[in-house]
C-alpha positions in Angstrom: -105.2 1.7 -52.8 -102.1 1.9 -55.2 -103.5 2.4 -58.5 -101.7 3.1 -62.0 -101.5 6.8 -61.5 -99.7 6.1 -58.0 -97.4 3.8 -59.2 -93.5 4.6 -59.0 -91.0 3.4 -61.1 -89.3 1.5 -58.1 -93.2 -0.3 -57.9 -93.0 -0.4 -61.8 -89.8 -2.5 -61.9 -91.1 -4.7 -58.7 -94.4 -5.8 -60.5 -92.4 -6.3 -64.1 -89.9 -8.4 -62.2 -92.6 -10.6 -60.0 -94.5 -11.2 -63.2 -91.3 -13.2 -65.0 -90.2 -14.9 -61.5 -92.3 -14.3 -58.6 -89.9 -16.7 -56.6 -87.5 -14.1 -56.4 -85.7 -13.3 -53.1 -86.2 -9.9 -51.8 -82.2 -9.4 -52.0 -82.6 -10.0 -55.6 -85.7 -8.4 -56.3 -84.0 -5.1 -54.1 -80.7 -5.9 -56.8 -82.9 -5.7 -60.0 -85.1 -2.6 -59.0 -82.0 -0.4 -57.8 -83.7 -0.4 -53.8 -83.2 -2.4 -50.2 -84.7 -5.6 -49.3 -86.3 -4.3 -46.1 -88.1 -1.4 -49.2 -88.8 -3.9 -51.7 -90.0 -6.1 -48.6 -92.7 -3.5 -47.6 -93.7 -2.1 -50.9 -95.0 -5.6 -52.2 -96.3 -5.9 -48.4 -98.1 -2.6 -49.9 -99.0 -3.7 -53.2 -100.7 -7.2 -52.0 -102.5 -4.6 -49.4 -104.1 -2.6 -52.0 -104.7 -5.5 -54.6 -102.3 -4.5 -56.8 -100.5 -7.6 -56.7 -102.5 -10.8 -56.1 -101.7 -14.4 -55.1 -98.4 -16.2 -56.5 -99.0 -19.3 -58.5 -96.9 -21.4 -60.5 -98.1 -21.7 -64.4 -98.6 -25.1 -65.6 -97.8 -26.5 -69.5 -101.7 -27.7 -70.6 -99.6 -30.5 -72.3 -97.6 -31.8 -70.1 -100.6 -32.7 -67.8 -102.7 -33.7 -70.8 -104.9 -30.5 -71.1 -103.8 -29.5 -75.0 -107.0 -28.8 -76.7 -107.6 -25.1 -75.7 -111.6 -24.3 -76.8 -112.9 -20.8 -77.0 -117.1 -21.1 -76.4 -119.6 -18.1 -76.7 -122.8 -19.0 -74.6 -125.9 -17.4 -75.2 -128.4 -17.7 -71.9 -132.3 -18.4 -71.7 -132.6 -15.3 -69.4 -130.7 -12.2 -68.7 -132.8 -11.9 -65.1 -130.1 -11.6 -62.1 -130.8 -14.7 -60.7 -130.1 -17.1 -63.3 -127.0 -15.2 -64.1 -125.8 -15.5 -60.8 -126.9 -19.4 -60.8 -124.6 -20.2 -63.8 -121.8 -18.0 -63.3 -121.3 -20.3 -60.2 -121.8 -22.8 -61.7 -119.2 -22.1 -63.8 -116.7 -20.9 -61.0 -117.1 -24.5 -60.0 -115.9 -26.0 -63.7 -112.2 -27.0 -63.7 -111.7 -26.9 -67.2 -113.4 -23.2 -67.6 -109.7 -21.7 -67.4 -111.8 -18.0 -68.1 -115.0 -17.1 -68.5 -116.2 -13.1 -69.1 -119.7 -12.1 -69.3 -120.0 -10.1 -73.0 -121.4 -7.7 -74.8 -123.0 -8.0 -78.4 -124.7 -11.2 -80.0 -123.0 -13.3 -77.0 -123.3 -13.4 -73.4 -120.7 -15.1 -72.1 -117.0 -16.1 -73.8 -114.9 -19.1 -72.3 -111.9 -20.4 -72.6 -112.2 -24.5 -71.8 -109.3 -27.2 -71.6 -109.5 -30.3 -72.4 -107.5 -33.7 -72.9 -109.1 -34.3 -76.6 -112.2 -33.6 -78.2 -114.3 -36.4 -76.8 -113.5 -34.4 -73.7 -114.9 -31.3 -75.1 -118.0 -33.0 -76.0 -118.7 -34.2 -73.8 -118.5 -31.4 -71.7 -120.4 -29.3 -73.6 -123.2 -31.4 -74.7 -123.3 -33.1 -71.2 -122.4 -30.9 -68.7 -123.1 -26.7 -70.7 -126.1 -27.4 -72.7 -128.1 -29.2 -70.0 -127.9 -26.4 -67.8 -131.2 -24.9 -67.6 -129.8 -21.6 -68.0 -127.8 -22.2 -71.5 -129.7 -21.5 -74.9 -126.9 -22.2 -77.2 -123.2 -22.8 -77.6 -120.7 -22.5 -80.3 -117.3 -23.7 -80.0 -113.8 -22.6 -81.7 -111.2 -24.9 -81.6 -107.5 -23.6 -81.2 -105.2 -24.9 -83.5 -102.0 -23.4 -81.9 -101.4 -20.4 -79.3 -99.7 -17.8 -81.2 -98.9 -15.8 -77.8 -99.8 -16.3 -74.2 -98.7 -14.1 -71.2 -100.2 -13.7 -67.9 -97.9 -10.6 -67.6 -99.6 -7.4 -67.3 -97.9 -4.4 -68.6 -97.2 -1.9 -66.2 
């Protein structure tokens, strides 16, 4: 597997270049990294291989689709036994407003990021759907009131 230490510059300039426009063609892609399309062809055959590179999705505006009110929540669970760890974080795999969830260290156990139409949305989520699982102890929410930066870009 390719990781940061086995990275060449050619990769370097592929993965930058995939992360602004991952529609590219391989002829462009090959024009902006300075190589062939048949080499930039098999090193991002390469990189998806190793999990460097993973699937290519198109990003959606959160407003446009009526999603605006972005809610960071810290959880704290019942129980820090395996199994209902395991229970929730599937249950949250299967949320479509969790847009990310990590599991924490410190006071918290878990952070999420939710979406949301409004805040009767939010509630309603999180008093009907969060708290009454039988995992969850508590909740507290923090309400974004505007994204200062957002990038799905990784530096490389």
């Amino acid at each position: 597997m390719k990781d940061d230490n086995h990275l060449d510059e050619i990769d370097r300039k592929l993965l930058r270049a995939l992360q602004q426009d991952a529609s590219l063609s391989h002829a462009a892609l090959a024009e902006l990294v300075g190589a062939s399309p048949a080499s930039c062809w098999r090193r991002i055959k390469a990189l998806e291989a190793s999990g460097v590179l993973r699937e290519a999705v198109r990003l959606v505006d959160p407003e446009k689709v009526g999603r605006g009110v972005n809610v960071m929540c810290q959880l704290r669970m019942k129980s820090h036994a395996a199994g209902p760890r395991q229970e929730f974080e599937a249950f949250l795999r299967g949320r479509p407003e969790v847009m990310e969830c990590h599991a924490m260290s410190g006071e918290w156990d878990y952070l999420m990021r939710v979406v949301v139409a409004d805040v009767a949305g939010y509630e309603h989520f999180l008093m009907g759907v969060v708290l009454n699982h039988p995992n969850v102890a508590t909740a507290a929410s923090h309400f974004a009131l505007n994204q200062v930066k957002y990038t799905t870009a990784m530096p490389v």
